[in-house]
C-alpha positions, 0 to 999 in steps of 0.5 A: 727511492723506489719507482711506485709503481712497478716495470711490470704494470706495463707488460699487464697493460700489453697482454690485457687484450690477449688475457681477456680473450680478444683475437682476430685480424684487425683487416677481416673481411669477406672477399670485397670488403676490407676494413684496415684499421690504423692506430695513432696518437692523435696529441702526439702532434709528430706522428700526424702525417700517420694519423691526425693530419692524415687522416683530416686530410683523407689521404689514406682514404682516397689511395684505398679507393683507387686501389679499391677499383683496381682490385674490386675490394672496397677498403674502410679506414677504422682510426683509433687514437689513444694517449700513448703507443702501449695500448696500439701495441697490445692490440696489434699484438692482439690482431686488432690493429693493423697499422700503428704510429708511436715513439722510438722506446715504444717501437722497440716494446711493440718489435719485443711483444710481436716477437713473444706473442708470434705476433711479428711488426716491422718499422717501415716509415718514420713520421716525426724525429730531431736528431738531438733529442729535443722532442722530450722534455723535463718540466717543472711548475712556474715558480719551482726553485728546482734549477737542474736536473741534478735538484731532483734527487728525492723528488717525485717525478711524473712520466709514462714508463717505457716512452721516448720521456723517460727514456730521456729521464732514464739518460739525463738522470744518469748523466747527473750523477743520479740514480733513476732507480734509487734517487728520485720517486717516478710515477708512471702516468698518463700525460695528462694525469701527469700534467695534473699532478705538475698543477697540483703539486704531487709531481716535481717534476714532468718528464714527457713528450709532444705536445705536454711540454710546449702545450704547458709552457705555453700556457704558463703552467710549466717551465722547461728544467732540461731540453732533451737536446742536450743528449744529442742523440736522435729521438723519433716516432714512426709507423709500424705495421704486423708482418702478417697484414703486410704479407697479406695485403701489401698493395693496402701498405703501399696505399699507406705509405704513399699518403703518408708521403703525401701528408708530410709534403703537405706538411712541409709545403702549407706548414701554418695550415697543417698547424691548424688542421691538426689544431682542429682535430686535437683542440690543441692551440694551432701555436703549440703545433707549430712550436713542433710542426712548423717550418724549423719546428722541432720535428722534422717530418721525413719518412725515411728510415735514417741510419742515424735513426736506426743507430739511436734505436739500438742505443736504446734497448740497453735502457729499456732492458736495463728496466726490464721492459724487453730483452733483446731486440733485433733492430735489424730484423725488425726495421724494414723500408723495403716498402717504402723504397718501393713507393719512392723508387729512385727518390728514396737515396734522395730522402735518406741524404736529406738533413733538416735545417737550421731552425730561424727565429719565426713570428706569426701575427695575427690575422695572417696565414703565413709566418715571418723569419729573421736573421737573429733572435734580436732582430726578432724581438725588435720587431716583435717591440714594434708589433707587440699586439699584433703578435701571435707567436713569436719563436727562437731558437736555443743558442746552444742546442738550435731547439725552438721555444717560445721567445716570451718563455724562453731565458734571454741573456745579454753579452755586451750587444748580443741577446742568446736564447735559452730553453732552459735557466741551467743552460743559461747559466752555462753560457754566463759562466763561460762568457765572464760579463753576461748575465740573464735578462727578462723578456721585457728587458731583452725587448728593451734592449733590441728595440 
């Protein structure tokens, strides 16, 4: 079955702006007036320390401004969101974006793009990654009977051709056994039309990126069919900025990159109210953001451009050239931390070593600005049985791949005393084949069970 619609819709996306005639540096100005504009994803919730948090918390604004009075420039920030990283690439490609912030798969079209249209980025910093993948994930409606990927042979599934999702579709698919080109029906949409088509029953299946999957689980309009955690290979967003705005004006990147830095400590350091913040900004619920931002998230917020990061985005261009959504890329000639090491200085070595830990089993109660770890997933739900309605989210993680879910949605199995969370029933079904005696459980039984 043929995708419906065509590779190539994509590229007429990206030339739109060119085709119709726009030009011109995003950065323009006379000589004491600088406008930098900056393109992010405001519900793509790890890219916040480039674009939502940041720009709530005012970071960016408040380094131009010191820069302003060194220089005798007065800086202002345009943020502009959008729904995915395309549209931020046609129009840095296009001079109007100075600064942008997408996922791994779009980074790799910007660096392609740039390069055909003379109009060259770089990767300099990394926003949000996890180095198993788990930031995409295939979802399907509640009460679907699909139970493996391996079930959506002749489904029609819903995606965003050349993101980060699909290139976990593109992966997962091939792992199954199936053709993604010939075996299922893709749809390329936005998310939240491809969120609808879920709801509605156009689309089998959803295969997308933060915050779709954990916004409609959480919701109860969606259960997870895959944890892209499974690949095991390392998914990320990052910021990329135009080669010609960093050499014009390196000293407004530096300002950048330093709140950027200052974001993600914020982060890392008051994870329940960057939660909020962005939950403000975005109108996404703060548990949903937390899901992913929170402390053990599924994301981990570091700017520094990892070797293992560097080494999944060459993996990945074979897929997207496969789709024929670039040709080659020189990954190498397109990353570049030169300036970020300068703004860290010797720290930087420090952050490049650094590795996430372990994600804990969390409640956060109502009323509190502060979350709750535990030991075991069944330590947590015995304290949950004993706080039920003072519960305002309670989070686990899965047995096999370490990814944080909701504890209500996720699928508990018992063995013997022990209780395992999974993301996924297939995943949960792996465990009870291998470990003869166990079996699955609902969440009112596992509740049962710890208390």
């Amino acid at each position: 079955m043929k995708r419906t619609t065509p590779a190539a819709l994509l590229a007429v996306t990206l030339l739109a702006p060119l085709l119709t005639g726009c030009g011109g540096d995003a950065s323009a100005g006379d000589d004491t007036h600088v406008t930098v504009t900056v393109g992010y994803q405001s519900k793509t919730i790890n890219t916040v320390t480039a674009g939502t948090l940041l720009r709530s918390l005012g970071y960016f604004e408040r380094a131009l401004a010191a820069q302003g009075k060194r220089d005798g420039i007065t800086y202002k920030v345009d943020w502009q969101d959008y729904a995915t990283g395309a549209p931020i690439t046609a129009q840095m490609t296009a001079g109007k974006i100075d600064i942008g912030s997408m996922g791994d798969f779009p980074l790799l079209i910007n660096a392609a793009r740039g390069k055909q249209l003379n109009r060259p980025t770089r990767l300099v910093s990394v926003t949000g990654y996890n180095l198993r993948g788990a930031l995409n994930t295939v979802v399907t409606a509640p009460q679907s009977k699909l139970g493996s990927l391996k079930d959506l042979k002749g489904r029609i599934v819903s995606t965003s051709v050349g993101s980060a999702a699909d290139g976990t579709l593109v992966r997962a698919l091939q792992q199954a056994g199936l053709d993604p080109e010939e075996d299922i029906r893709k749809l390329n949409q936005q998310p939240s039309v491809g969120a609808s088509a879920l709801q509605a029953g156009s689309a089998d299946a959803l295969s997308q990126f933060v915050a779709w999957p954990g916004l409609l689980a959480f919701q109860g309009k969606a259960k997870a069919l895959y944890d892209g955690a499974e690949l095991n290979l390392p998914t990320f967003h990052g910021v990329t900025v135009r080669q010609d705005f960093a050499g014009q004006r390196p000293k407004v990147l530096d300002a950048f990159l330093t709140a950027q830095i200052e974001a993600t400590r914020y982060l890392n350091e008051h994870p329940v109210q960057a939660a909020e913040k962005v939950a403000e900004a975005t109108g996404l619920p703060p548990e949903v953001v937390y899901l992913y931002n929170g402390s053990g998230g599924i994301a981990t917020f570091d700017p520094a451009v990892k070797p293992q990061l560097v080494a999944a985005l060459k993996k990945d261009v074979p897929v997207l050239r496969s789709a024929k959504l670039v040709g080659d890329v020189d990954v190498d000639d397109f990353v570049d931390d030169g300036p970020l090491k300068r703004v860290y200085g010797a720290g930087y070595a420090k952050q490049l070593a650094a590795t996430p830990a372990p994600s804990r089993a969390e409640v956060w109660l109502k009323g509190e600005d502060r979350t709750r770890t535990f030991d075991s997933p069944a330590a947590l739900l015995k304290f949950v049985s004993g706080h039920q309605d003072q519960v305002r989210a309670a989070y686990v993680p899965d047995a096999a791949t370490g990814t944080r879910w909701y504890a209500n949605r996720a699928v508990w199995v018992t063995d013997g005393q022990e209780l395992s969370p999974f993301v996924t029933a297939s995943a949960a079904r792996a465990y009870t084949r291998a470990h003869p005696g166990s079996r699955t459980v609902s969440y009112a039984a596992a509740l049962e069970q710890a208390s």
